[in-house]
N, C-alpha and C positions, 0 to 999 in steps of 0.2 A: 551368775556370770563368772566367769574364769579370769579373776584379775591379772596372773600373770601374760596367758592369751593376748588381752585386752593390751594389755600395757606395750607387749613385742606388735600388736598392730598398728599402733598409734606410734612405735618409735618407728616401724619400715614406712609409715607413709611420709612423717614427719624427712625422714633420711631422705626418702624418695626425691619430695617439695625441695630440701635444701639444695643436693644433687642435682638437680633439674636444670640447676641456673651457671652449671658448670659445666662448659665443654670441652672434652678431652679430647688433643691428638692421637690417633690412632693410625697405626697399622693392621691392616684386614689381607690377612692370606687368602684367597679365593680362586676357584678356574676361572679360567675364560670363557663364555661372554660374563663379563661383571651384570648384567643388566639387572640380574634378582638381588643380589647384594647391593649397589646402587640403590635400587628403587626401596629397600627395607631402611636403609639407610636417611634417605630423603624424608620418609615418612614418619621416621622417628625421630626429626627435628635435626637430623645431622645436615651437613655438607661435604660432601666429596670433595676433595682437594688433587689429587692425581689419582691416576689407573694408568697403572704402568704397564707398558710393552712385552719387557723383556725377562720379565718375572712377574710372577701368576699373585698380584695384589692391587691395593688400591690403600689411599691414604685418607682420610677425610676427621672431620671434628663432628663429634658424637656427644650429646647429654650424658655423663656419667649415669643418671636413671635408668637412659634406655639401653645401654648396653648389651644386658644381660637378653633384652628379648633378640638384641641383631645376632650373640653368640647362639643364642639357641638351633641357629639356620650353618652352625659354622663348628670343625673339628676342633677336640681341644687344642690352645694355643695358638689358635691362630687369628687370635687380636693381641697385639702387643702396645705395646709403649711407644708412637712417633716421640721417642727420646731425644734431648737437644745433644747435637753435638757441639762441643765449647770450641771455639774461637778456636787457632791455634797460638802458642805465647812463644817467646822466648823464655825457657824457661833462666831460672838463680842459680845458685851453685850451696850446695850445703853450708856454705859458711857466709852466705847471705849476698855474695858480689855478682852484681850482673852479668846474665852473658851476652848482652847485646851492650855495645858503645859506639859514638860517634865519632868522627875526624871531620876537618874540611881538607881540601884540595885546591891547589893552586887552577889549573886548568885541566881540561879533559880533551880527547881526538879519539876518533874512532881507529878503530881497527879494520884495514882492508884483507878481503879474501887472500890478497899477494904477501900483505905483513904479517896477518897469521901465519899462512905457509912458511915463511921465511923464518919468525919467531921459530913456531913447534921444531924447525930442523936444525935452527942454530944456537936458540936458548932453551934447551928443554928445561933449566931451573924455573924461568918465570911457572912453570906450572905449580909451583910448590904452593905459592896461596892457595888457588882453587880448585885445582886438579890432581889436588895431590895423591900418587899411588894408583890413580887412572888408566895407567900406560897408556896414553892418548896420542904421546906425542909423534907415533909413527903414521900413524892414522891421519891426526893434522896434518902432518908435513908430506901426508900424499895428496894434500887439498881436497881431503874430505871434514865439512865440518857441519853436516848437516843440511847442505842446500837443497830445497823442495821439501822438509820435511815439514808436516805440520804436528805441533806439537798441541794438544788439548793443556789447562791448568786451570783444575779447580779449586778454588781458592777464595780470596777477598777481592778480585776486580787487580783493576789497574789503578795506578795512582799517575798520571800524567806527565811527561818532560824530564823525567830521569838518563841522563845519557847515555847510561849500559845500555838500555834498549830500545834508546828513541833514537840515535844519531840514525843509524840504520832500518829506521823501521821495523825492529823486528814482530812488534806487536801486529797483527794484520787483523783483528774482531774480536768478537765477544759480545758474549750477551749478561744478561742480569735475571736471578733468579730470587733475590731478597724482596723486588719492590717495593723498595723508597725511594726517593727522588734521585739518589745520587746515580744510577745505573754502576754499567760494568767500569765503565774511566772515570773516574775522577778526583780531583787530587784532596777529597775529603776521605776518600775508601781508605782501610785498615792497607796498610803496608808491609804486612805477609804476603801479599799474593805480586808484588812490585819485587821485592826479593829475590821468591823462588825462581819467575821470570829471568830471572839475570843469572843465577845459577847453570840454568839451560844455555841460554842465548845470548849476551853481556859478550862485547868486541870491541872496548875501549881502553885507553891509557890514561891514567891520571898522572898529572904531575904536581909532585909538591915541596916546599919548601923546603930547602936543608935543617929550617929549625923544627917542622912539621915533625912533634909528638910520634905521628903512626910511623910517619917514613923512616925514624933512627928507630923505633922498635923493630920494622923489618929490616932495617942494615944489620942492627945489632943481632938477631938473632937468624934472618936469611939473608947475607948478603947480595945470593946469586939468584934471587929474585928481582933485581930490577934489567929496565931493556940498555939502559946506559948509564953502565959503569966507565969510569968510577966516579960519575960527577953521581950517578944513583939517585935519582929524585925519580923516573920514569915507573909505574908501577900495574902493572897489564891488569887487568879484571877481566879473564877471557872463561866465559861460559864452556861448558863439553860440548857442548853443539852450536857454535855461536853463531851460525849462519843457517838457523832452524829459526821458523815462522813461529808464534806462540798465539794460542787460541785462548782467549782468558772467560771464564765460566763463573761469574761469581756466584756464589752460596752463603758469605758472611756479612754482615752488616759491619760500620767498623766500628763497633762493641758488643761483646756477647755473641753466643754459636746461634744454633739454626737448627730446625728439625730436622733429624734422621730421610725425612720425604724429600725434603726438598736438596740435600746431598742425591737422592736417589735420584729425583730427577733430573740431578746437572749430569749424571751418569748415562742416563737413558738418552740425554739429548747428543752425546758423543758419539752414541752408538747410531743412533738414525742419521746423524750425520754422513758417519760413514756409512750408513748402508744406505743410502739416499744419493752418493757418489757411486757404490760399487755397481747402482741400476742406472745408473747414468747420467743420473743430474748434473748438471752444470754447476761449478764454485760460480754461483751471483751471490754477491752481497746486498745487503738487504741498505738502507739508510741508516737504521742505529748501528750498523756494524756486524751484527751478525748475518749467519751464511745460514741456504736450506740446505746444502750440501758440502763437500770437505771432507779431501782424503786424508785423516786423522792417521799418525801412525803411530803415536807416544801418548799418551794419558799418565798428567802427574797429578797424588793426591797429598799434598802435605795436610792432613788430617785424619781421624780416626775418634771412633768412639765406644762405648762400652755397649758390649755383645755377650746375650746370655748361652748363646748357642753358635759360639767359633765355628767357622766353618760353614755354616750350615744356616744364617738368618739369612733377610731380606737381602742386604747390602755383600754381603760374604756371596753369596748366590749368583749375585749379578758379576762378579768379579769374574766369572766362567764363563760369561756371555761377551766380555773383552778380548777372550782366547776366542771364542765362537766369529767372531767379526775381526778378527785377525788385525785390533790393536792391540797392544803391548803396554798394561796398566800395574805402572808405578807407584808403589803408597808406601809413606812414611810409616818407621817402626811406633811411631809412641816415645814422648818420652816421661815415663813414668816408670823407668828403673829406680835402682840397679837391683829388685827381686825378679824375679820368675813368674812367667806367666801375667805378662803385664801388658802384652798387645793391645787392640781396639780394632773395630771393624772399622773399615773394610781389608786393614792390613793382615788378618786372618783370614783371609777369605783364599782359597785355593791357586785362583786365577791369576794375583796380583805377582809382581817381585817386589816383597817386602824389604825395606832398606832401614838398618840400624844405623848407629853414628857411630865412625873411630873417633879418634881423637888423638893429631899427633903432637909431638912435644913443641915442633916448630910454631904450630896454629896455639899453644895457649902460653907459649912464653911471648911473643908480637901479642897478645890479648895481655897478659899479666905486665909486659914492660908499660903499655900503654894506659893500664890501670894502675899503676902504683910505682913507677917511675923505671927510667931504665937500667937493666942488671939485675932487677927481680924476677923477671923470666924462669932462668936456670934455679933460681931458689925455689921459688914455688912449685916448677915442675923440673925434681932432679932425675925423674928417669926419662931417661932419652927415648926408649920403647912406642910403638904408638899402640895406643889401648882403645878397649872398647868404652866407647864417652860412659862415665858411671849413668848419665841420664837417660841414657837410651833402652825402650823396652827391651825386656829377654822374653824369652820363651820355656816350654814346649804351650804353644796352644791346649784348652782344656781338653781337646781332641787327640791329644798328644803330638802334632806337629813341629817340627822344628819350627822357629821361627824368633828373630828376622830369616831373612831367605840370603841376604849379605850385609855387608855394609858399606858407607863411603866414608870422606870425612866429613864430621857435621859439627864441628870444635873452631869456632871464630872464624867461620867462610867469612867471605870478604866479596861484600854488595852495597845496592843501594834501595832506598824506598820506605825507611821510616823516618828520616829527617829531612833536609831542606835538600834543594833539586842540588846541589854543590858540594855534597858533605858524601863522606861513605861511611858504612856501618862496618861494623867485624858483631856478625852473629849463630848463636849454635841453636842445634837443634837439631831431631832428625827428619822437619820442615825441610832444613838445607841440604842433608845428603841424599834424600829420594831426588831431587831433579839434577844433580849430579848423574846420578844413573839414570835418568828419564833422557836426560842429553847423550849420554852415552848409547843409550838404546836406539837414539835417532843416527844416530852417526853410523851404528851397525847396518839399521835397514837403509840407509844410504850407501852405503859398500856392500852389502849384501841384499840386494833388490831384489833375489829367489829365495830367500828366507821367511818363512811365515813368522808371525809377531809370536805364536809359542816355541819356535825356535829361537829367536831372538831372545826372547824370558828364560829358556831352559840355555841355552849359551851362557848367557851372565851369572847364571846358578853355577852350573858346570865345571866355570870354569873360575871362579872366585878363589882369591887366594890365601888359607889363613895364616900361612909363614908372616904374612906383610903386619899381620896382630901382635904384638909380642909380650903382650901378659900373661899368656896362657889363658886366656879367652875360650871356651867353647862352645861347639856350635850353638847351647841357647842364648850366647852374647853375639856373637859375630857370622851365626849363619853357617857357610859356604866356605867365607871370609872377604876379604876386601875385591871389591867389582876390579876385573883386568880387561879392559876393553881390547887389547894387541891377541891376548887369548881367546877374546871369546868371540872375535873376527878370524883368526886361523880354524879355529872349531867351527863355524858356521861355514868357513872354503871348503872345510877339508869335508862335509857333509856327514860330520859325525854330534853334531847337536840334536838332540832327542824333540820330538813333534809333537811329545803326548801332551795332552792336558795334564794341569795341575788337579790335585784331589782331595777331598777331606778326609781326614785321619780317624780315629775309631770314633764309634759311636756308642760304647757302653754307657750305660745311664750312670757309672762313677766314675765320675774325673780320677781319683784315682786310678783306679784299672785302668784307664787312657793314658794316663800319664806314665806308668810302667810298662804298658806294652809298647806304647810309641815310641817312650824317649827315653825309660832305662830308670826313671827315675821313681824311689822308696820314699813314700811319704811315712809319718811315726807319732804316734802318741803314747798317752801317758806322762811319764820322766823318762827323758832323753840326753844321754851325755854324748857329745863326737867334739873331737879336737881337729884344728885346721892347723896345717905348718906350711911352710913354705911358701905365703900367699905373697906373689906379687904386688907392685903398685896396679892395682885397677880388678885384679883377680878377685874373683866372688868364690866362696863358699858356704852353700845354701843347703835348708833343713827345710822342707813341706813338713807341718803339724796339724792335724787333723785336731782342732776345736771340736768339742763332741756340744752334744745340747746341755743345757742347766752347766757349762763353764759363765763361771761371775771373773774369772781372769787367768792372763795367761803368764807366766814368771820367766824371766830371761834374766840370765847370769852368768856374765863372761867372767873367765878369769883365767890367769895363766898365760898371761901373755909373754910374747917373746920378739924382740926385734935384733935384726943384724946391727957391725960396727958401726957404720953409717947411717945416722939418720938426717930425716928435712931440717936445716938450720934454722928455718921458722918456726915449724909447729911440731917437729918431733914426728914420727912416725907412730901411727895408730891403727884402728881399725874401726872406718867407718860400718856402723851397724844399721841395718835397715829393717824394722819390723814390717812386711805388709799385710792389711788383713784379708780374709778367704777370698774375697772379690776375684774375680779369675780372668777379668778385661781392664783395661784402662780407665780410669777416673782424671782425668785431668793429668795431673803429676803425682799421679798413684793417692795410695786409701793409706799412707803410712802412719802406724802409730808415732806421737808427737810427743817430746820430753824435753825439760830442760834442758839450755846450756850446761856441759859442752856436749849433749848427744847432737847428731851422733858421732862425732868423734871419741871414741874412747878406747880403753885401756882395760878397764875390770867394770863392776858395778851391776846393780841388780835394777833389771827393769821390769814393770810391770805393769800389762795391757788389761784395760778394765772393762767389762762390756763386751770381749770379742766378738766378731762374728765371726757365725757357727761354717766350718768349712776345712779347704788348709789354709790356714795362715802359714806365709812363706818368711821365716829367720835369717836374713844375710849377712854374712861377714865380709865384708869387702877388707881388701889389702887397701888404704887411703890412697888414690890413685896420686894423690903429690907424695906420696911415701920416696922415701930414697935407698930401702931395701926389704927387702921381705919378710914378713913379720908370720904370728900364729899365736893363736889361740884354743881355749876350750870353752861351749856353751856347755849348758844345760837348760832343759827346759821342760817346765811343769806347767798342768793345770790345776787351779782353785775351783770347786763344784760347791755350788748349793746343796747344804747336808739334807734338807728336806725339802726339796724343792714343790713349790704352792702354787696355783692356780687359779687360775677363774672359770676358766671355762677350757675343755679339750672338745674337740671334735672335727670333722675331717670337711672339707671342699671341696669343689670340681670347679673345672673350667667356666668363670663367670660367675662364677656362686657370689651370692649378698646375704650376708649374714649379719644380723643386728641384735646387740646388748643392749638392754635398759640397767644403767647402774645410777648410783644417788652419791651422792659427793656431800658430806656434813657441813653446816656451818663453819667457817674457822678453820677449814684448810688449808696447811702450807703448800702440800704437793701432792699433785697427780701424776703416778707414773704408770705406762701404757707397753707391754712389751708384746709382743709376737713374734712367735717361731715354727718350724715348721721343717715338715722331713726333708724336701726336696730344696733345701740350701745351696750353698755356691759348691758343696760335693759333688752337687748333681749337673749331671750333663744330658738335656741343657737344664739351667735353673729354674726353678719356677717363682712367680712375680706374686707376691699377695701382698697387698695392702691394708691398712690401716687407717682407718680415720674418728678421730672423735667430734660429737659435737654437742657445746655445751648448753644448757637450759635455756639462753637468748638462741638459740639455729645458728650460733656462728660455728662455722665449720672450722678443724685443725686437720689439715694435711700432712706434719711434719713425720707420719708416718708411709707415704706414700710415694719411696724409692725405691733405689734399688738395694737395697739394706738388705740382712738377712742374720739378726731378725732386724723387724724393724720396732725402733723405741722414737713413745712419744714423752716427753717430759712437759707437765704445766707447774706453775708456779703460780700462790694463789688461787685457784682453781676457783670459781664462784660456784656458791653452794644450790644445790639442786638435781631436778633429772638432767643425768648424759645418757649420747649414744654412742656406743662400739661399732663402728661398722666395717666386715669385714669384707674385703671383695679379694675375691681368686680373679687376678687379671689375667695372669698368663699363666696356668697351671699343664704340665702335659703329662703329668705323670697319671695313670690308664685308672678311673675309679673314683680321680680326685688324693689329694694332700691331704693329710692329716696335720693338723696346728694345735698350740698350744698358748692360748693367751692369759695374761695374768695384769691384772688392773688391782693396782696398790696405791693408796691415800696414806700418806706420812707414813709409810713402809708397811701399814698393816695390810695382805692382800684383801681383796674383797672376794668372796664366795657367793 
């Protein structure tokens, strides 16, 4: 008999048996009719979960076992990852201060269609809180502020009794797509999706006490923000579309994200909405609130997730089916800056107007006066410029697209919905500037009734302005530039706003090459010296590094720094440094390498990334956007290689492939370490997905190599001594033949052969 045979049979069935009792969400690309994949599906213990409409897939939970027989029926890559997408947060701030804070308020009064009017014509400052750089206020004060529109926001639900948008009813349904008890309203649901709502729609005044914390932070640093001066207590919260209907979709539980399917489905249910009104259905409301029809004309998504195929996946794809059905769909940039190429689906997706965050000086000195007393404002943030928020994704797409597509402000808006029904928040994010522009967009197809919703999207592109930046921002920070709704209303009169669809950017199988031919931009390896000078507060300048395979780390070393006469009275002026790794989508608030205090604030010093992954890692020098004049410096940046680099095992993959190790683990070891890599890394466009899993001599299974990593490392400690399995599975492979991999399994550093 052939022991080793024998041994790789008993470890695949063994894998199999463990596998078995695991079911994976999945995404399955497939034509229409589903009924063969469906029924293959059923048979091998899965469950379907959605079969989508509007794009040629289906979602269901599958035995990791049986996988590989449902791909057999199916082209490479086309079962992916039902990946979660997380929650969305307010995000910190590099030096650890929140950007979300509370106030309370003395009383609150709505805001009428006539006092708005009256406002936008006679006070156009009150817009500096939340509309700020909108150019709205002509548009208002022609009493257009959205009426009849209906607004779609998918998001965490509603949370119940918040004045901005209860006094007026703006809420008018919604439905629930999480299913737990709590449905679309309730005052238990996550209070991101209460926010954004008020962003859009919010037609209220607060008034508050002369000793009131927030209200001398905005005297102090906006005086010409309240409606009565100069007793100045009155303090407007007025939405871009504040007399627009909002349609609330939840998708988030309020903790933790939500599968990628079930995003996809609160998309699909927007669209049949409206196409269920454009055949004539009747707006009947249902009992729970929601509608079988609904003339939708705005879709806000403050959320986004990691996409290994920009452009071009599941969620990116449907984004083109929002231009097809003539809404006009809004998605937040990400904010997992300040490097390159740090978007998330669906905000890469062709179809959408992707929206960055500025951030102007006004919006973070009332947030800094209120966090750390008043007259810290102006210290903290001494340039007066308004810049692109350091948090907010850049661009170019791995496709090489621009991208955000613009931006608004998303630096201490001013709403309500995560504290008590009394209290308002000041929060950033670029959560908060997409339905700035989702209001805006209502407000155009409300003055502009014969404009189709991609003229509507191609107007606010069009016509965006990036004078109103003033870091020296470009287009992969700020897009277009700052959303001009008075522009991009004379554009849509004057019938010179463009009707085409949005499109996906190149598709060469190296992100490089995309990157260069789309957006101009030279990725470089080896050792690499470039000096930066002249960097504004908020100004990036950034290095793509191409990590080759067998780098064990990557070295960064500024020095030579230089700052102007003036610097910040607080912290001195510096340059925040950002390492991120190859990842080429969004992770939360990015894949950043992580280092002691004080990075990344710094001045000179040598850092070094350990582990990279294989890809470009993106090196940014940011100007400290609290800088108080323009600084420069010089990187350099090397790789460290494995002089002999060891293995265990090389050989190639296809699409679905299972591939199983039998290895022996000695008594008395400290550590198991698990690596894998592989050709088609985050270089590659799109990436390919292979996993890793070990399991050890009890059948307990280790996952920790089964992300979106590349490569991906498993680490044990203590390892129990006996037979493991390697198992290697090609999830999403699309490269034509199958990937080639390289796995190396080491016990107390010595590899195993």
């Amino acid at each position: 008999m052939n022991t080793s045979k024998t041994h790789l049979l008993i470890g695949f069935v063994t894998a199999s048996f463990v596998l078995q009792a695991y079911a994976e969400k999945v995404l399955i690309r497939s034509p229409k009719p589903y009924d063969k994949i469906v029924n293959e599906v059923q048979k091998q213990g899965g469950t379907v979960t959605h079969q989508f409409k509007y794009i040629n897939a289906i979602a269901a939970d599958v035995p990791d076992a049986t996988l590989k027989t449902i791909r057999a029926q199916l082209p490479a890559g086309a079962v992916t990852k039902d990946v979660e997408v997380n929650a969305p947060t307010v995000p910190t701030d590099p030096r650890g201060n929140p950007l979300l804070v509370e106030d309370a308020a003395d009383s609150v009064a709505a805001l009428s269609g006539a006092a708005l009017q009256a406002q936008a014509a006679a006070d156009p400052n009150a817009y500096l809180i939340n509309n700020a750089n909108l150019n709205l206020g002509a548009i208002h004060g022609g009493g257009v502020f959205g009426q009849g529109m209906r607004v779609a926001v998918i998001d965490s639900g509603i949370r119940p009794g918040f004045p901005h948008i209860d006094l007026d009813g703006s809420v008018i349904g919604g439905e629930d797509f999480v299913g737990d008890p709590l449905g679309w309203i309730n005052s238990g649901n996550n209070g991101h999706g209460t926010f954004v709502a008020g962003m859009i729609s919010a037609n209220v005044v607060f008034t508050f006490g002369t000793a009131s914390v927030f209200r001398n932070a905005v005297l102090a640093e906006c005086p010409g923000c309240f409606l009565n001066p100069p007793t100045s207590t009155q303090i407007p919260m007025v939405g871009s579309a504040p007399l627009s209907s909002i349609y609330a979709l939840r998708v988030f539980p309020p903790s933790g994200g939500t599968p990628s399917s079930v995003v996809i489905a609160a998309m699909e249910k927007v669209l049949q909405l409206r196409e269920n009104f454009d055949n004539g259905d009747p707006e009947t409301q249902n009992p729970d609130g929601s509608f079988n029809a609904l003339n939708i004309a705005v879709c806000n998504m403050s959320l986004g997730g990691p996409t290994l195929y920009a452009g071009r996946d599941l969620e990116d794809q449907l984004t083109q089916a929002f231009e097809q059905r003539d809404v006009v769909l809004v998605v937040s940039a990400g904010n997992a800056g300040p490097s390159g190429t740090t978007g998330g689906g669906p905000g890469t997706g062709p179809g959408a107007v992707t929206v960055g965050a500025s951030s102007t000086a006004i919006h973070e000195r009332i947030l800094r006066d209120l966090q750390f007393g008043l007259g810290v404002g102006p210290l903290y943030r001494p340039f007066s410029g308004t810049q692109t928020a350091f948090f907010s994704s850049r661009g170019p797409t791995a496709d090489g697209r621009t991208d955000p597509d613009v931006v608004a402000n998303g630096f201490a808006s001013f709403g309500q919905g995560f504290g008590g029904l009394a209290s308002i928040n000041i929060g950033s994010g670029t959560s908060f500037s997409a339905p700035s522009v989702a209001g805006v967009a209502a407000v155009l197809r409300q003055a502009s009734p014969g404009s189709t919703g991609r003229q509507v999207r191609n107007a606010l592109i069009q016509t965006a302005n990036p004078a109103l930046i003033q870091d020296d921002s470009g287009p992969q920070d700020r897009g277009r530039g700052h959303v001009d709704a008075g522009a991009a209303l004379a554009l849509l009169a004057s019938g010179g706003a463009s009707d085409a669809p949005g499109l996906p950017g190149g598709n060469n199988k190296n992100v490089k090459v995309n990157l260069l031919q789309g957006a101009g931009i030279k990725s470089y390896e080896g050792k690499v010296t470039r000096s930066a000078t002249g960097l504004k507060p908020g100004e990036r300048f950034e290095t793509y590094y191409r990590v080759t395979p067998n780098t064990i780390a990557v070295v960064v070393v500024l020095s030579g720094f230089t700052h102007g006469p003036v610097q910040n009275q607080l912290f001195g002026d510096d340059i925040l440094l950002a390492i991120h790794s190859a990842k080429t989508s969004a992770i939360g608030e990015g894949d950043y390498a992580e280092f002691p205090p004080p990075f990344p604030f710094v001045t000179s010093g040598t850092f070094v990334v350990n582990n990279p992954e294989e890809g470009l890692m993106r090196v940014t020098l940011n100007g400290d956007w609290t800088n108080a004049g323009e600084v420069g410096a010089t990187v350099t940046i090397f790789s460290l290689e494995e002089s002999l680099p060891q293995k265990t095992l090389k050989s190639k993959i296809a699409d679905g492939g299972f591939h199983v190790l039998p290895f022996k683990v000695p008594a008395g070891a400290a550590s198991l370490s698990a690596v894998i890599s592989w050709t088609g890394d985050w270089a590659s466009y799109p990436a390919n997905d292979i996993d890793l899993f070990l399991i050890d001599p009890l059948s307990n299974p280790n996952f920790d190599g089964a992300t979106l990593n590349a490569p991906e490392r498993v680490e044990v400690a203590n390892p129990p001594a006996g037979d493991w399995l390697a198992l290697i599975l090609g999830y999403s492979v699309n490269t034509k033949g199958g990937d080639k991999y390289e796995l190396r399994l080491a016990v107390d550093g010595k590899v195993l052969k």
